[in-house]
N, C-alpha and C positions, 0 to 999 in steps of 0.2 A: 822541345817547346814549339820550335817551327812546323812538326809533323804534326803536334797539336793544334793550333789553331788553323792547319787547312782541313784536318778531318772535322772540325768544329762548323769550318764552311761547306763541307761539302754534306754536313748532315740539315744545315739550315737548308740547302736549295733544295732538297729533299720536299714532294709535294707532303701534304698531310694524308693520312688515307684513314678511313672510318670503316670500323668493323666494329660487333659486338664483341663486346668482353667476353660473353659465356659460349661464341664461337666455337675457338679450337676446344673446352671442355668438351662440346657437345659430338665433335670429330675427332676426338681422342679416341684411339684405339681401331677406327674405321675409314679412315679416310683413302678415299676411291675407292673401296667398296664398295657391293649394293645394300641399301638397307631394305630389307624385308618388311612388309607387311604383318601387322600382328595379327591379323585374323585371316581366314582362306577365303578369298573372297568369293570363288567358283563355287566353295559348300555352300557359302549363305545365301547366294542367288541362284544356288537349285533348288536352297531348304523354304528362303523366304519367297521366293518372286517365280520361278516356273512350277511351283509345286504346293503352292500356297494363294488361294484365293481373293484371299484381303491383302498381302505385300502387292500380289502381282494388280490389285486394282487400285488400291495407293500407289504405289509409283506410276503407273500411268497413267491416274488423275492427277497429279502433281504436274508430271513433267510436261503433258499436251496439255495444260492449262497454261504454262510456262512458256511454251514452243510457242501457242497463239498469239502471244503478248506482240501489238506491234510496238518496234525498236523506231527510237529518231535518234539521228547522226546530227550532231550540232558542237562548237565551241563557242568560245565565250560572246561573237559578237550574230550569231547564224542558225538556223538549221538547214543541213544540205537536203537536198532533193535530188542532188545529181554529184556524185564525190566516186574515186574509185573503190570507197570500201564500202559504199553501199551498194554499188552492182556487186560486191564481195559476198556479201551480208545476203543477197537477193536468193543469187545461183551461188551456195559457196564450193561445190566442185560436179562433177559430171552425173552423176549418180544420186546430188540429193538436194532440197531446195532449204530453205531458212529452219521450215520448221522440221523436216526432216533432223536437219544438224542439230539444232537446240533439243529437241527430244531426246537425242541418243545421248548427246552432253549430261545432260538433266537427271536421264536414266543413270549413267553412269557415276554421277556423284550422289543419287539416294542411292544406288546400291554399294559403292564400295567406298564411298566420301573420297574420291578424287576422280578431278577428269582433266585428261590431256586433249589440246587441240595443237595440230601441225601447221603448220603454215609451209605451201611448196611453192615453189618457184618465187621466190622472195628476194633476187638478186639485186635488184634496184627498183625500189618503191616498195606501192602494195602488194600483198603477196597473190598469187594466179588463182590458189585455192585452199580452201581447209580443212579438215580430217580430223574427226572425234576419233582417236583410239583407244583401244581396250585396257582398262585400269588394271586387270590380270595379270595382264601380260607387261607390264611396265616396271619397272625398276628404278629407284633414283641411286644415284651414286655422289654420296657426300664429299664436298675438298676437307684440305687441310683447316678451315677458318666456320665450317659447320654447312655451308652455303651448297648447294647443287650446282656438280662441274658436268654431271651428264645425266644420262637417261639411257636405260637399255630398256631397248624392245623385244623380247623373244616370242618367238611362233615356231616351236616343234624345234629343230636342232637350230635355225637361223636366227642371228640374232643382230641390230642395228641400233649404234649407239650416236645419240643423237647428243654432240657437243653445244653446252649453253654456258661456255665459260666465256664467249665473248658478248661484244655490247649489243647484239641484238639477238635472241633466243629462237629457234627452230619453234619453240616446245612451248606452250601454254601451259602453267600446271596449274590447277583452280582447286582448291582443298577445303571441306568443313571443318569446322575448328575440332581440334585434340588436344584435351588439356595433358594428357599424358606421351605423345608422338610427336618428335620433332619435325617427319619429313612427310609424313602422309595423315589425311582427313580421318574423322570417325562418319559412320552412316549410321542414318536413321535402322539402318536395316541390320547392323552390331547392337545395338540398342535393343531394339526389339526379338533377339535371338531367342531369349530364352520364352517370350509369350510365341513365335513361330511352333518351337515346339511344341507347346500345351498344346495350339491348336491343333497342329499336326497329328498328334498321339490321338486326340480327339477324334478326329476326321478316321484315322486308323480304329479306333475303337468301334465308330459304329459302321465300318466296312466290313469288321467282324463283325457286328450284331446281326448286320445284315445275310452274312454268308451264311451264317446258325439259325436260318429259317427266320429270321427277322423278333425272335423272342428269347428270353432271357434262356441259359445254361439249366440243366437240370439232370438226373441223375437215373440209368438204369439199374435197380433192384432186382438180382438173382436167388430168389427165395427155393431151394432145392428141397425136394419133399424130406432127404437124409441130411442138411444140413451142408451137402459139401459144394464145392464151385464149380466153377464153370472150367472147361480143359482150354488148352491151350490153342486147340483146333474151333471149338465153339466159341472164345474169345475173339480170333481171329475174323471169323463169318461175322462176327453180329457189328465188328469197327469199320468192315469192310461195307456191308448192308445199310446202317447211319451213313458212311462218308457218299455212298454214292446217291441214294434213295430217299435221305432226308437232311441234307443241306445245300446250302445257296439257293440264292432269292428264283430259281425253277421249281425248286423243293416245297417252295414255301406253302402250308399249309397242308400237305400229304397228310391222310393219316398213318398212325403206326401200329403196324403187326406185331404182336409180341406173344411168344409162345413158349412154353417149356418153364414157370414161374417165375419169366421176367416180368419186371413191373416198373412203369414211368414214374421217376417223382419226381414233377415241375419245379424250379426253383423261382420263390420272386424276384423283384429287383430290388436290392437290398438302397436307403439311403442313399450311398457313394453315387449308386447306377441312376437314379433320380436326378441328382443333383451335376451330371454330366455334362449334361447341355449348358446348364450356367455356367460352369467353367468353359465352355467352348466360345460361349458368346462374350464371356468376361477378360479371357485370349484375347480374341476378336478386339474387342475395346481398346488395349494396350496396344497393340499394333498399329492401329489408328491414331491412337494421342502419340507414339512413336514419332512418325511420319509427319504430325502435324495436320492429319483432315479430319475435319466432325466425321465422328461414325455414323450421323445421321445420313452423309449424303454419301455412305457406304450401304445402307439401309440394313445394319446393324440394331436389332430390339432395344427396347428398354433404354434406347440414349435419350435424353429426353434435356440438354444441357442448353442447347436453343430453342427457342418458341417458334419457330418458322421453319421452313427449308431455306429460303430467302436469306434471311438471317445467317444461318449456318452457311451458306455460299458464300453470304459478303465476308465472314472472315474468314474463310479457309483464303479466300483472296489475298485479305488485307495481311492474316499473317502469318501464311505460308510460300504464297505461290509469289510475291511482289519480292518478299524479303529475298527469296532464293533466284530472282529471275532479275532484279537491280545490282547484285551482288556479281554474279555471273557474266551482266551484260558491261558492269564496270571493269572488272577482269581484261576481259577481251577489248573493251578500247585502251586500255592504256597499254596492253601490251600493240594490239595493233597502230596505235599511234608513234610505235616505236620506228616502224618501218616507212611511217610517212614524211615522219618528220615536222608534224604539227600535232600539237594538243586535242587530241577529240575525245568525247565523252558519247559512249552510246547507252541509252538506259529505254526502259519501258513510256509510250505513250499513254499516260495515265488516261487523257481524255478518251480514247476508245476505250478502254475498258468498262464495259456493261454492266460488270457488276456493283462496280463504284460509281454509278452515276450517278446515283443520290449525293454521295458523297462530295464527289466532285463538284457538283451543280452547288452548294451549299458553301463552300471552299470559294469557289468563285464569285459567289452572288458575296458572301463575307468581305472578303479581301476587296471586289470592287468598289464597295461602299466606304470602304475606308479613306475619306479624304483627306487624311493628314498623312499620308503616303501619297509620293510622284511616282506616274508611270511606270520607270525603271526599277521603284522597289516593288513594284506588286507585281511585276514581271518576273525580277527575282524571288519573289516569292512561290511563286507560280513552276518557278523551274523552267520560266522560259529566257531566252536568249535576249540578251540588249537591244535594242532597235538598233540600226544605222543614224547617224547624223541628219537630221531632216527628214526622217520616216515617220517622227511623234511629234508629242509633247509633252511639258512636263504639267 
């Protein structure tokens, strides 16, 4: 009875500790393991983005439209002008400047829906600098309780496991939502895999049309005075005499020799072959709603969903490149706030942004007018910071 009520106390001094319930379900069977990646992410940014014209110009409209964005450093009572994580934020390591970092970030979460940022020399304070690396090449390694206890890095045999099981993390992980993945993002660029290839096949289609003297397939007729064919030696000359003499766009438009009762019969282009290029451009389309940018400011045919160019840019702003760049920029304060040890919020400066200036101006001229709102609400309204004690009024 006395061994029972001291193990009764020593479970009361016991702190409380909060985990998810569907935790260890979700690290059953895997825990400290790496979890894998469902899709390869190397295929799909060869397939979609260095080898594909519309990914590889959607994601770098996205992401240097993201990278431009200026950033303000501020908490609840300030905006800084002079903080160490803004000289962070400025130059964030020897090799690359703000927009530099944000771009390859950017890049690396439309094409594989995750991206890591490093924080080095982190020992006391802010950290010295920061490093986008390669989503590839990463690995998470799940605990017992479902949560990320590390990260592996591999590059060719080497490999560097960066520990996030304590209270302040090496490792930034920033992920687009998965309704299906516990540990890693989906990309716009999994999405759009299957219009990558139509395109693709597309693009292959008519690199063959082009190599075939640039006009449809057609057919040589060996009409023999006795009825009989062609030998095996005079087969061989005449595949040999086409491949070199009348194909690819040097070829194009030669005439052709034909002797001994052969005879040309041109074939049209049937239906399917007409309707080609709509499917390329209909690709093309998917790809873009993918990503999120009007096809118009892809200059993509037949998009005709905005009445302006103007138009089409205010919202590829409003709601693609803001969502993903306030998203992003939240991420990275609250983790960077972890190292300073005060609460900061870094997010996009709406007012520079040019393309919202109508917007903006409208917002403001609104809210100002509003006189059954003090100062401090319209400020909050505004997403700006408190005044100081005797800087306003109410």
């Amino acid at each position: 009875m006395v061994f029972n009520l001291f193990r009764q106390r020593a479970e009361a001094d016991v702190p409380e500790t909060k985990a998810s319930a569907t935790g260890p379900l979700i690290a059953s069977g895997m825990a400290g393991r790496v979890a894998w990646t469902s899709r390869d992410t190397v295929t799909l940014t060869r397939m979609g983005f260095t080898g594909n014209p519309v990914g590889f110009r959607a994601v770098k409209l996205i992401a240097e439209a993201a990278a431009a964005l200026p950033l303000v450093l501020q908490d609840r009572e300030r905006r800084y002008d002079a903080h160490p994580l803004v000289s962070l934020l400025r130059r964030p390591n020897a090799m690359q400047g703000r927009a530099e970092l944000f771009e390859a970030l950017y890049g690396q979460l439309l094409l594989s829906g995750d991206g890591y940022v490093e924080a080095v020399g982190a020992d006391t304070g802010a950290p010295v600098e920061l490093h986008v690396l390669r989503s590839d090449r990463m690995r998470l390694v799940p605990g017992a309780d479902g949560w990320p206890v590390a990260y592996e890095y591999t590059v060719g045999a080497r490999k560097h496991r960066f520990d996030v099981s304590g209270p302040v993390s090496p490792l930034c992980h920033i992920k687009s939502f998965h309704p299906q993945d516990d540990h890693y993002g989906l990309s716009p660029m999994q999405a759009a895999a299957q219009a990558m290839d139509v395109h693709n096949s597309a693009s292959r289609w008519s690199k063959g049309l082009l190599d075939n003297a640039a006009r449809p397939s057609g057919a040589i007729v060996y009409q023999g005075p006795d009825g009989s064919s062609l030998s095996a030696d005079q087969y061989d000359r005449l595949v040999a005499e086409m491949e070199t003499h009348h194909q690819g766009a040097r070829n194009a438009g030669r005439p052709m020799l034909l002797e001994g009762g052969l005879d040309w019969k041109p074939m049209g282009f049937s239906p399917a072959d007409m309707e080609f290029q709509k499917t390329k451009e209909a690709a093309a389309r998917e790809i873009a709603i993918a990503f999120g940018v009007p096809p118009m400011l892809l200059g993509i045919p037949g998009e005709a969903t905005f009445s302006n160019y103007q138009e089409a840019h205010r919202a590829f702003y409003r709601l693609t490149v803001l969502p993903l760049a306030t998203r992003v920029a939240a991420s990275l304060g609250a983790w960077l706030s972890e190292f300073v040890g005060e609460e900061i919020e870094i997010k996009p400066d709406l007012d520079q942004v040019s393309a919202l200036s109508a917007e903006r101006d409208a917002q403001w001229e609104r809210i100002g007018k509003a006189g059954f709102l003090t100062d401090a609400e319209k400020r909050m309204m505004l997403g700006l910071p408190a005044l100081a004690e005797g800087d306003g009024h109410e």
